[in-house]
VOPAGU-2260 file (C-alpha; in pm, 1 decimal, decimal comma):
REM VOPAGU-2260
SITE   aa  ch    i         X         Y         Z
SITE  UNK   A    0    -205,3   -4521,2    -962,3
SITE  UNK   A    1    -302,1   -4475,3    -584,5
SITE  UNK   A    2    -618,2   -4216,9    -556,8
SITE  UNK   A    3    -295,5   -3986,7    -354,6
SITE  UNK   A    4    -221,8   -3909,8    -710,8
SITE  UNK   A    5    -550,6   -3831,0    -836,5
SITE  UNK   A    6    -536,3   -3406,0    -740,3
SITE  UNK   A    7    -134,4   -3440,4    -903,9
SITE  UNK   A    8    -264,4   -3559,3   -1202,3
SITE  UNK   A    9    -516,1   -3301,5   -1218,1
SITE  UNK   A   10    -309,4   -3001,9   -1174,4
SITE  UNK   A   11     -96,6   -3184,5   -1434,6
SITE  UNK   A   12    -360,7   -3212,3   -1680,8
SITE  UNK   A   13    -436,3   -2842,8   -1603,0
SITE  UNK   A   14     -75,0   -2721,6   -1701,0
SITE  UNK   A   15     -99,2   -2982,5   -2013,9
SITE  UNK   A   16    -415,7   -2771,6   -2113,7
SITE  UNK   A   17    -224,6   -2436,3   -2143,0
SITE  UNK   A   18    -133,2   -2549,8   -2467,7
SITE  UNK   A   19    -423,5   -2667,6   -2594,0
SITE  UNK   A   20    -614,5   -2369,5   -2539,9
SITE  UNK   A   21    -357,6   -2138,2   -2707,9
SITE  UNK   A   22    -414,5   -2397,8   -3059,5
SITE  UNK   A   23    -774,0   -2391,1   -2984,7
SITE  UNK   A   24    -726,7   -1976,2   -2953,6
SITE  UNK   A   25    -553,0   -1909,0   -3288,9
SITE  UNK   A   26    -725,9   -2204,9   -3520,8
SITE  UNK   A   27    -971,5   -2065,2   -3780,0
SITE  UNK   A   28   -1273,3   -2279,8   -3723,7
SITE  UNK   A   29   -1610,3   -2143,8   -3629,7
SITE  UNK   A   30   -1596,2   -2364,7   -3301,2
SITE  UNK   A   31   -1250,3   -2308,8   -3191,9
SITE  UNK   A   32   -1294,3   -2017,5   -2989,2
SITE  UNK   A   33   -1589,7   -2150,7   -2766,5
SITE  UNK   A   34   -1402,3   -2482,6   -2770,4
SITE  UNK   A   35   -1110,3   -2307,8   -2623,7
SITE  UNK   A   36   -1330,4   -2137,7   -2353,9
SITE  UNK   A   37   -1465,8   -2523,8   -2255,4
SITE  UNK   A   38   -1094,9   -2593,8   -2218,1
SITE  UNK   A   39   -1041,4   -2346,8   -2019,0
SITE  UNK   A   40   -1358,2   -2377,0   -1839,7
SITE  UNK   A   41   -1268,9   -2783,1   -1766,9
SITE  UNK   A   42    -948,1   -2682,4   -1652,3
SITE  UNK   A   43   -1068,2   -2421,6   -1433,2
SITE  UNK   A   44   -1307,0   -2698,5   -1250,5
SITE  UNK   A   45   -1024,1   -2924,4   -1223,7
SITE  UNK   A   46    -874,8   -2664,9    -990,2
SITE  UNK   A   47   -1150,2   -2646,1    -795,1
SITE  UNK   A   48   -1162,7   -3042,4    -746,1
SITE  UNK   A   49    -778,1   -3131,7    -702,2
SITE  UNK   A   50    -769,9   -2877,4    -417,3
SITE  UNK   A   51   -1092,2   -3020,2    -241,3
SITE  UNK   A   52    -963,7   -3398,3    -289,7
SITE  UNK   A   53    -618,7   -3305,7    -169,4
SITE  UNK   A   54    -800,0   -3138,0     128,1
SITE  UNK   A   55   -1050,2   -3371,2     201,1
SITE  UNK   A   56    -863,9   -3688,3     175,0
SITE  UNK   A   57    -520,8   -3554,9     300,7
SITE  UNK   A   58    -373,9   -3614,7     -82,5
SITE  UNK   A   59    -159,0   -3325,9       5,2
SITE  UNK   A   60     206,7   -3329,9    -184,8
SITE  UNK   A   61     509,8   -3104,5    -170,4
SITE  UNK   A   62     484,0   -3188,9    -590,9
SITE  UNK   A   63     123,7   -3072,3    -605,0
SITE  UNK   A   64     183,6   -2752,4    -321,2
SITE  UNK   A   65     417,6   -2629,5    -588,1
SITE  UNK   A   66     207,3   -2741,1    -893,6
SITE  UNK   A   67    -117,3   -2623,4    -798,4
SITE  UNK   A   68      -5,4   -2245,0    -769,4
SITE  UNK   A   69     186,5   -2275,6   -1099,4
SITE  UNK   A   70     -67,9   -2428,1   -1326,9
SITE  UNK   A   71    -297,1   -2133,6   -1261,0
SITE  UNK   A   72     -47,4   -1875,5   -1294,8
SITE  UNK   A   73      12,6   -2022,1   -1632,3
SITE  UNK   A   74    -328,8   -2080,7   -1742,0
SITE  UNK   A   75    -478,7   -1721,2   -1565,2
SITE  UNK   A   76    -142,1   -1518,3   -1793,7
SITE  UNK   A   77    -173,6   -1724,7   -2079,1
SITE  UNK   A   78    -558,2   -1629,5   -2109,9
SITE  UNK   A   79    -450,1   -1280,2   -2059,5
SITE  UNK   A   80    -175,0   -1258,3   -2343,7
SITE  UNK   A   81    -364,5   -1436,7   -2566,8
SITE  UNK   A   82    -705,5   -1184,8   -2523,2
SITE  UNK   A   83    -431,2    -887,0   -2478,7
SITE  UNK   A   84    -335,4    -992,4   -2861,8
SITE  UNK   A   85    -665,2    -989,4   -2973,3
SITE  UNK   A   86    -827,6    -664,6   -2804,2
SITE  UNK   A   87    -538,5    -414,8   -2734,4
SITE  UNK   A   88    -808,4    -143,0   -2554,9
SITE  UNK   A   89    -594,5      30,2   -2291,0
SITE  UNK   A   90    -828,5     -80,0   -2009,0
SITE  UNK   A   91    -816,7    -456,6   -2121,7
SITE  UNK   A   92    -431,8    -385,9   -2147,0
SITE  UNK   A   93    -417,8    -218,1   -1790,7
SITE  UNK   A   94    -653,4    -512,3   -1644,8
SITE  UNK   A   95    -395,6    -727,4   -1756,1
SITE  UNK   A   96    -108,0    -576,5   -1603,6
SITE  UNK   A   97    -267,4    -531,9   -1277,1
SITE  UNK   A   98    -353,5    -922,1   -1242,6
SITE  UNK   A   99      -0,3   -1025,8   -1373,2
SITE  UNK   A  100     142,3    -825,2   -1165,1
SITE  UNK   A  101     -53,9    -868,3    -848,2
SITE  UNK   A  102       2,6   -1277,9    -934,3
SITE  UNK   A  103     422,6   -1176,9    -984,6
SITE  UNK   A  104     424,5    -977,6    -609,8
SITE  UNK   A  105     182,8   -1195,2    -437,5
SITE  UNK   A  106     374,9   -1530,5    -516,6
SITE  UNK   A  107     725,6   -1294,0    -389,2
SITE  UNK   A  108     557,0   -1223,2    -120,0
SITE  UNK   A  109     464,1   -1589,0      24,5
SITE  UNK   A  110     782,1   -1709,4     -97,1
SITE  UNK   A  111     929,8   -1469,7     144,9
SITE  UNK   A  112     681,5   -1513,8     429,6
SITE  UNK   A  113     773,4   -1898,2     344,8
SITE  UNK   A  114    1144,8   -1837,9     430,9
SITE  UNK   A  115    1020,9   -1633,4     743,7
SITE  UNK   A  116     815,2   -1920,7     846,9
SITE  UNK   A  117     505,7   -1729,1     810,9
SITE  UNK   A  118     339,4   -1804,3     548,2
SITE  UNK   A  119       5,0   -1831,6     697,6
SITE  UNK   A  120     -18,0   -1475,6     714,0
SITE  UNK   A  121     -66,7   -1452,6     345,3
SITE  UNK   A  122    -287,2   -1749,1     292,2
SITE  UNK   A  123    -532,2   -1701,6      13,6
SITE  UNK   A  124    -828,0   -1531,7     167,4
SITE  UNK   A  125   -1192,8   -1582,6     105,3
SITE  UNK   A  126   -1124,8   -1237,3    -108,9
SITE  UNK   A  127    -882,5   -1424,4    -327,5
SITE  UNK   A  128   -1152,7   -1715,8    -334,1
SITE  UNK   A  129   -1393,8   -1468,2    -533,6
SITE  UNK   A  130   -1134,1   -1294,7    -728,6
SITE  UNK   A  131   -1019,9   -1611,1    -888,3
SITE  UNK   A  132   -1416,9   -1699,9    -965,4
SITE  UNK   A  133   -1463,3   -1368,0   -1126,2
SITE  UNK   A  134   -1136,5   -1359,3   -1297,6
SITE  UNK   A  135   -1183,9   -1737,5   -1438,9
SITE  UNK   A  136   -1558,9   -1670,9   -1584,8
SITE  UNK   A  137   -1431,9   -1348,5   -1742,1
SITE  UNK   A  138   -1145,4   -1530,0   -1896,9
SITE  UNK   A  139   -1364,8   -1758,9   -1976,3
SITE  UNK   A  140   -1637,3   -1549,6   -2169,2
SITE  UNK   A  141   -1406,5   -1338,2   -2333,8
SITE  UNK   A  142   -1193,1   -1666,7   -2501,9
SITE  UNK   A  143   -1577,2   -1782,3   -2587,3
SITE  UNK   A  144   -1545,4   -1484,2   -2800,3
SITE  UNK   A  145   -1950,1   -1535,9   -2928,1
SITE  UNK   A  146   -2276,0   -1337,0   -2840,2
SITE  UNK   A  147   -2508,5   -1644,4   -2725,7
SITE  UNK   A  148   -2900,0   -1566,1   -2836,1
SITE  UNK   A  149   -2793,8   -1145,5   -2880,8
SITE  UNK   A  150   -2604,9   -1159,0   -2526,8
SITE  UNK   A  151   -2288,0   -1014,9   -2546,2
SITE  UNK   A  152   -2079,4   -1233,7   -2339,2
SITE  UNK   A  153   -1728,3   -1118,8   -2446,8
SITE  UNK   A  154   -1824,6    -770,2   -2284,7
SITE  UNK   A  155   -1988,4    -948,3   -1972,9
SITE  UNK   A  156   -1654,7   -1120,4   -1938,0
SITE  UNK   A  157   -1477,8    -832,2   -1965,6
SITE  UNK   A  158   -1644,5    -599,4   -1674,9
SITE  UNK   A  159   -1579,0    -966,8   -1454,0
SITE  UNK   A  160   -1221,8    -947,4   -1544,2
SITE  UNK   A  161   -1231,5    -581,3   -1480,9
SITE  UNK   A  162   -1448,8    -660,6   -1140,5
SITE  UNK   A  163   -1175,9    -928,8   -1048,3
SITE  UNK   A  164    -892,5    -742,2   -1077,1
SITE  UNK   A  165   -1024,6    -471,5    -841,0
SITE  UNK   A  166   -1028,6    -714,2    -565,7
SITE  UNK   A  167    -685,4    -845,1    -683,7
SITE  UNK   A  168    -605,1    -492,5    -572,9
SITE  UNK   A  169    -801,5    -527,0    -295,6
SITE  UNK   A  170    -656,4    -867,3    -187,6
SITE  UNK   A  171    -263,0    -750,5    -272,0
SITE  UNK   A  172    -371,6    -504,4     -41,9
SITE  UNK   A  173    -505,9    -712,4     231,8
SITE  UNK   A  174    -178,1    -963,8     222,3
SITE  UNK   A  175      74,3    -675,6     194,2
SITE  UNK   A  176     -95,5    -512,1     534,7
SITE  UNK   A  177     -87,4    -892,6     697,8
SITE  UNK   A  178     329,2    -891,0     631,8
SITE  UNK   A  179     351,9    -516,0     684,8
SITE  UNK   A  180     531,3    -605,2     987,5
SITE  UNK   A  181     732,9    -821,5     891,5
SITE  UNK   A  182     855,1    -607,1     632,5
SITE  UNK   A  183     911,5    -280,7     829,1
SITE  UNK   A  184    1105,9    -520,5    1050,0
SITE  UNK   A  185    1338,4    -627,8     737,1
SITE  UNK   A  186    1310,1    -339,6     642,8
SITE  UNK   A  187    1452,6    -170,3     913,2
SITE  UNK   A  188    1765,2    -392,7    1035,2
């Protein structure tokens, strides 16, 4: 395997993790849940990594531009179902919905500013840098689903999810005003 490979396999393992972390979710062990949230937590490093090799070494692939973006959809609305099924409060419900569906327009919308050839417009900001750092150690306390000595971190993760998807907000914002133009020129012929 040449090291080019090394941030593919990553984001590969990453998507090969999904799974895991749903059995790890649902089995009835005393150590499932926080072994799920290690999972999760792993893969959530591994995103961090693959995207500074392929940056720093120039290990970037059409296979892992595509892959990359995918494999944290999946693992950021699988987390999200899976807590949505196990604490159905309207705010954790709503919190939800508002990071799926920021993560359903925002992807439209760079597909589209793809086809326009301006994609850069929508590049992920250093907004979407911290929403995806808040939104991965909420998810990640809330699958731990354990107070740790009389902390509650299942509610700490939850007011980080809650924090992260105001600046998803906040970010859709930001990207929709960056192809505003574009669109009211679309828009308009």
């Amino acid at each position: 395997m040449s090291y080019a490979n090394i941030p593919n396999v990553l984001t590969v393992a990453r998507i090969l993790a999904v799974p895991l972390v749903v059995l790890l979710f649902y089995w009835s062990n005393p150590w499932s849940n926080p072994a799920a949230a290690v999972v999760f937590i792993a893969a959530a490093l591994t995103d961090t990594l693959d995207g500074y090799l392929a940056r720093r070494y120039g290990y970037m692939t059409p296979l892992g531009e595509f892959l990359d973006p995918v494999a944290d959809k999946l693992m950021v609305a699988t987390a999200l179902v899976l807590l949505v099924g196990h604490d159905t409060r309207t705010f954790i419900v709503i919190t939800a919905i508002v990071i799926i569906g920021r993560e359903i327009t925002v992807s439209a919308l760079r597909e589209w500013m793809a086809q326009l050839g301006a994609r850069a417009k929508v590049a992920v900001s250093g907004m979407g840098k911290w929403k995806t750092i808040l939104q991965m150690t909420g998810l990640s306390l809330m699958m731990f689903r354990r107070d740790v000595f009389g902390m509650p971190v299942y509610e700490i993760g939850v007011w980080l999810l809650v924090a992260a998807a105001a600046l998803t907000l906040w970010s859709m914002g930001s990207y929709l005003r960056a192809a505003w133009p574009l669109l009211q020129r679309d828009g308009a012929a």
